[in-house]
N, C-alpha and C positions, 0 to 999 in steps of 0.2 A: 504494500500500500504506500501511496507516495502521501508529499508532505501535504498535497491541496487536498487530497481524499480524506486525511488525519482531521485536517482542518472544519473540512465539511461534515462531516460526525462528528467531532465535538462540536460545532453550530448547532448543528439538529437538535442532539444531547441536550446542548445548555437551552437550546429554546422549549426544550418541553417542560423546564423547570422555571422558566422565565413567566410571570402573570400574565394574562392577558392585556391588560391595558396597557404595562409596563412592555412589554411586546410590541402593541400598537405604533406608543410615544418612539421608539428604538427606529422601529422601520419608517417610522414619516420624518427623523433627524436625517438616517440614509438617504432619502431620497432628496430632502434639503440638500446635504452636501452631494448629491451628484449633482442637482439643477443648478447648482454653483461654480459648478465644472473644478472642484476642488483639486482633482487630480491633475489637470493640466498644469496647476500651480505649485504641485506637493514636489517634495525632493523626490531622487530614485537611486536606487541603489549605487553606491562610486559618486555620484553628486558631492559636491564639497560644501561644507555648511560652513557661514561667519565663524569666527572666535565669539564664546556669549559665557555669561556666567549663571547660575540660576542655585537655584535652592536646591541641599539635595532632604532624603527623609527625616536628618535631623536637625532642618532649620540650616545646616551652616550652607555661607556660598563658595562653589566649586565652580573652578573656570576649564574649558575645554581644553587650553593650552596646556592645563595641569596634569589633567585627567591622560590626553593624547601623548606627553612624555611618557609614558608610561606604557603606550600598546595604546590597539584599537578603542575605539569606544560606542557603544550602543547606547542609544539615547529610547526610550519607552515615554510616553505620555500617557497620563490616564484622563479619561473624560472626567471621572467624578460621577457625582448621582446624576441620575436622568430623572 
């Protein structure tokens, strides 16, 4: 099984645990961000991002220049509550 098939079961999975209206709210945010054409504007893999500093989980600020001496660096964003 490849990584998009993993992916796509656990989607399925998480949505049958997901409420329904909190379900509903999730897929009309998707379809916002596509009518936005969000993706034409998002980075993509190898793209090079600014130098930026931001918050990590404990409050302190971490800058990429710090983080990237170090080896690669994965950046994750979370939405937050829906």
């Amino acid at each position: 099984m490849g990584l998009q098939d993993e992916l796509n079961a656990l989607k399925e999975q998480s949505m049958k645990m997901i409420p329904k209206e909190t379900a509903i709210i999730m897929a009309d945010a998707m379809e916002d961000l596509q009518h936005a054409d969000i993706l034409d504007h998002s980075k993509r893999k190898g793209d090079l991002a600014p130098d930026f500093e931001l918050s990590n989980a404990k409050g302190e600020t971490v800058s990429s220049k710090a983080l990237l001496s170090k080896g690669p660096v994965i950046i994750n964003f979370y939405r937050g509550n829906w």
